[in-house]
Biotite code that builds the C-alpha atoms (Angstrom):
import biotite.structure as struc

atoms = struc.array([
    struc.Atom([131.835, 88.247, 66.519], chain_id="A", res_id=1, res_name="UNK", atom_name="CA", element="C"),
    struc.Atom([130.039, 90.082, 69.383], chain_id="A", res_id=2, res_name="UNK", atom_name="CA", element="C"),
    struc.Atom([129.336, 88.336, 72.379], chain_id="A", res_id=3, res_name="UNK", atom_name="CA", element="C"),
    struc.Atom([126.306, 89.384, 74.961], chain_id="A", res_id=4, res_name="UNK", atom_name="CA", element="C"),
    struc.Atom([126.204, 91.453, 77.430], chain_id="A", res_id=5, res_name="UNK", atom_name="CA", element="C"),
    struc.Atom([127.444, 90.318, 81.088], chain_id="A", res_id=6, res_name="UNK", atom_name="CA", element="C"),
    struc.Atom([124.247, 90.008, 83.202], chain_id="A", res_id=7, res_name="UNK", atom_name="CA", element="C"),
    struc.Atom([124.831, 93.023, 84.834], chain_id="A", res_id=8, res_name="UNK", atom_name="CA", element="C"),
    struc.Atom([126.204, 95.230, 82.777], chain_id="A", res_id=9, res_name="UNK", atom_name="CA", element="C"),
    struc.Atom([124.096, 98.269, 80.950], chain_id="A", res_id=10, res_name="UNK", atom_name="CA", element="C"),
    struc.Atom([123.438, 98.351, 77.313], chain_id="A", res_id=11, res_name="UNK", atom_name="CA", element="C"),
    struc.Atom([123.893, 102.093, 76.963], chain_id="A", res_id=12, res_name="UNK", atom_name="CA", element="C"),
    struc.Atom([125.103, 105.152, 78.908], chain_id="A", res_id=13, res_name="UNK", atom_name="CA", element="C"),
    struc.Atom([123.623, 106.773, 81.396], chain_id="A", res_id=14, res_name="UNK", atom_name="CA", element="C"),
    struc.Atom([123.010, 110.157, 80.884], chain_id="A", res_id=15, res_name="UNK", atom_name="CA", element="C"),
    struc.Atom([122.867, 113.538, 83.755], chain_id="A", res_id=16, res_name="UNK", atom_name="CA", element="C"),
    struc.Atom([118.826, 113.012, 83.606], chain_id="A", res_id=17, res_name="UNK", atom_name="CA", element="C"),
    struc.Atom([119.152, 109.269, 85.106], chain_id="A", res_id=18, res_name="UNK", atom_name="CA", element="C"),
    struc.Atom([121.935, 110.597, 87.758], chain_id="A", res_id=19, res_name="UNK", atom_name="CA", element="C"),
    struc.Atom([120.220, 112.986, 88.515], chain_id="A", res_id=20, res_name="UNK", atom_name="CA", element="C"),
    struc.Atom([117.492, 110.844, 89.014], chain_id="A", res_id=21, res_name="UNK", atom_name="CA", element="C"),
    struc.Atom([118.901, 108.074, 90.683], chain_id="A", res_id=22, res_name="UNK", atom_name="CA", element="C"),
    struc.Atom([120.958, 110.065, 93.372], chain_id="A", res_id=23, res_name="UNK", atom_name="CA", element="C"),
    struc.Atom([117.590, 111.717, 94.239], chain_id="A", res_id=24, res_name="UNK", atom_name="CA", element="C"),
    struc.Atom([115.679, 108.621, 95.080], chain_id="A", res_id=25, res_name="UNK", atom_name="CA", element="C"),
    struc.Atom([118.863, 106.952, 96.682], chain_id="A", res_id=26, res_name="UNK", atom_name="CA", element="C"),
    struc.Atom([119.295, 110.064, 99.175], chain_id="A", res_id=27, res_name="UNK", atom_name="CA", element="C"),
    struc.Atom([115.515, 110.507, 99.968], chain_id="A", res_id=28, res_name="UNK", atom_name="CA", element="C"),
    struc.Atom([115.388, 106.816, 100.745], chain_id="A", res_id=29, res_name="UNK", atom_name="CA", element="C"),
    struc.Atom([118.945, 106.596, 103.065], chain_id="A", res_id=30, res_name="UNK", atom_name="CA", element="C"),
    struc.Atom([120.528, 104.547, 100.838], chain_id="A", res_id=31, res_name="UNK", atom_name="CA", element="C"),
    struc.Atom([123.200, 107.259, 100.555], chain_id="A", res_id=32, res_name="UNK", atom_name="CA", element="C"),
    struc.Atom([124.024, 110.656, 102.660], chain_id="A", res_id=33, res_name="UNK", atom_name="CA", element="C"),
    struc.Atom([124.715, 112.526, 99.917], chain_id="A", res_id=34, res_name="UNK", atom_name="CA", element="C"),
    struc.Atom([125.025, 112.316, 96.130], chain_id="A", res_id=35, res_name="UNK", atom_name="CA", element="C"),
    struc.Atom([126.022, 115.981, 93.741], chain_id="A", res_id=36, res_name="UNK", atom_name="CA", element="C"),
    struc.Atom([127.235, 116.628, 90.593], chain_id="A", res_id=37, res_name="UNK", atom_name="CA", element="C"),
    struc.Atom([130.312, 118.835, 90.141], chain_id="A", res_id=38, res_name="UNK", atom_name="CA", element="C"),
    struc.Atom([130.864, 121.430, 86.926], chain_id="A", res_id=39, res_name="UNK", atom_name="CA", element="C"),
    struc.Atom([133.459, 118.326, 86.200], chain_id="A", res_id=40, res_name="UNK", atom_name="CA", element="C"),
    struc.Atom([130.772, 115.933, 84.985], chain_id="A", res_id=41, res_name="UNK", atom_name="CA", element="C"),
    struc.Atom([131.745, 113.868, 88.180], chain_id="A", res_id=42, res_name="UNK", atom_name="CA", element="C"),
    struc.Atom([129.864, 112.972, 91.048], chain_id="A", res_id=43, res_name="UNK", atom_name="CA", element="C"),
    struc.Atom([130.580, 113.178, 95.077], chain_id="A", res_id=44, res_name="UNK", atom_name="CA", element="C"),
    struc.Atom([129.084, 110.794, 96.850], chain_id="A", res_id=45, res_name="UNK", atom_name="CA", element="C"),
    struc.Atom([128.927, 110.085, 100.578], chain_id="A", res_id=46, res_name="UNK", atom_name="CA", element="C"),
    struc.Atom([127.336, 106.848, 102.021], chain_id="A", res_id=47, res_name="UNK", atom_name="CA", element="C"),
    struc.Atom([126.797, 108.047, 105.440], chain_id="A", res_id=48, res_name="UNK", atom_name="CA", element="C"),
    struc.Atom([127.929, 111.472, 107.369], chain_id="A", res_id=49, res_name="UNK", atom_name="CA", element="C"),
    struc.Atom([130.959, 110.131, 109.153], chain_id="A", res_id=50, res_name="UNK", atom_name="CA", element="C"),
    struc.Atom([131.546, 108.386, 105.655], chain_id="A", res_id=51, res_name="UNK", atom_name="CA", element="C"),
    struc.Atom([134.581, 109.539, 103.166], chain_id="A", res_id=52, res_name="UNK", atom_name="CA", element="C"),
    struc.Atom([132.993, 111.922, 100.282], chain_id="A", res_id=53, res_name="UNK", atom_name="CA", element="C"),
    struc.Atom([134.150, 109.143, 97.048], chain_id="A", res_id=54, res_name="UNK", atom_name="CA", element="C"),
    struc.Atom([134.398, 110.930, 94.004], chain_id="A", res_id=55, res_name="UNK", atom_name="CA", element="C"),
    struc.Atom([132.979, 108.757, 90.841], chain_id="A", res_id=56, res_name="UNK", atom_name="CA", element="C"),
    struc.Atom([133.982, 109.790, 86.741], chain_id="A", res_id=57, res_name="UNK", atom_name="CA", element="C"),
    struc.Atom([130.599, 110.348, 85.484], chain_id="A", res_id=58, res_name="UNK", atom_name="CA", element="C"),
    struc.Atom([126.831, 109.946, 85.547], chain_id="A", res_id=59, res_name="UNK", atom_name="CA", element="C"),
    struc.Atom([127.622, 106.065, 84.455], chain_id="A", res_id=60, res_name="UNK", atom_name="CA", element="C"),
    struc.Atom([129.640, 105.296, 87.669], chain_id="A", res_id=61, res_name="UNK", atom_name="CA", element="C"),
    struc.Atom([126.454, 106.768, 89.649], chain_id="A", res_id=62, res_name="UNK", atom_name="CA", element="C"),
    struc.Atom([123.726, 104.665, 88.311], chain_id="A", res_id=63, res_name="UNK", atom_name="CA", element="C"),
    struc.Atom([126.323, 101.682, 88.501], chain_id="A", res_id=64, res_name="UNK", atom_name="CA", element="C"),
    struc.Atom([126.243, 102.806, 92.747], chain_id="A", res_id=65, res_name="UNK", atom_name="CA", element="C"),
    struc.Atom([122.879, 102.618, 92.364], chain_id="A", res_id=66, res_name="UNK", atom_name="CA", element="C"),
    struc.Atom([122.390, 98.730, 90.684], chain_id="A", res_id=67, res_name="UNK", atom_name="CA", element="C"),
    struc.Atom([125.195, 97.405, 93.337], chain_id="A", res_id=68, res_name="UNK", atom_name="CA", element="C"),
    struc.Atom([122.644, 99.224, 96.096], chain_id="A", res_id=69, res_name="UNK", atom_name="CA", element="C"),
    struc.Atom([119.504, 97.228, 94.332], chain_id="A", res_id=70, res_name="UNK", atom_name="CA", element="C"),
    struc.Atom([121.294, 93.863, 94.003], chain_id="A", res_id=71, res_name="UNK", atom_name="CA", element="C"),
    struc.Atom([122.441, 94.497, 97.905], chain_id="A", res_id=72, res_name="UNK", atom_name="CA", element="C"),
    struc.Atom([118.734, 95.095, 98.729], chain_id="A", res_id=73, res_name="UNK", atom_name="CA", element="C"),
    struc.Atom([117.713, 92.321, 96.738], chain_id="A", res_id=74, res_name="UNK", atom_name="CA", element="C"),
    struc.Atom([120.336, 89.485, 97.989], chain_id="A", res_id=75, res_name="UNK", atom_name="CA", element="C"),
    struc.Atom([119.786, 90.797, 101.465], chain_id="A", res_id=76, res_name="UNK", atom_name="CA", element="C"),
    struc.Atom([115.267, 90.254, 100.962], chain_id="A", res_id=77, res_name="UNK", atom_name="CA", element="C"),
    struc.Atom([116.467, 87.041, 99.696], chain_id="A", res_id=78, res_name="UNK", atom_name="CA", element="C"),
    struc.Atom([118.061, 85.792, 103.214], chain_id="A", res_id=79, res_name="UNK", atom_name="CA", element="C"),
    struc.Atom([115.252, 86.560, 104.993], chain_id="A", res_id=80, res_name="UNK", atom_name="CA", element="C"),
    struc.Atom([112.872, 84.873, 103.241], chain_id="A", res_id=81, res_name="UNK", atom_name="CA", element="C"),
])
């Protein structure tokens, strides 16, 4: 027997495309300093410039950066209403 997903986890796996992708949109907008890809498959990722560069396993780990930065952005619009 299969149970359900938790409510935030992902139903499939994210792919370069949808890192690629998200790191884009999260750099433009300041949500992160810097996101790249290495020829490893993994991803360096630096919140601000002063920040530690953290090195995540895969494209996955990435897009998971980028729902914890959404449900931030969304408690945090929350408060202030």
């Amino acid at each position: 027997m299969s149970r359900p997903p938790a409510p935030h986890s992902r139903t499939r796996v994210a792919d370069d495309a949808e890192a690629y992708a998200w790191a884009e949109v999260l750099v433009r907008h300041g949500h992160l300093h810097a996101a790249m890809p290495t020829p490893t498959g993994q991803w360096l990722v630096q919140d601000h410039p002063d920040a530690p560069v953290r090195v995540l396993p895969g494209p996955s780990a990435l897009v998971e950066v980028a729902a914890d930065i959404q449900r931030h952005i969304r408690r945090t619009r929350t408060r202030r209403s």
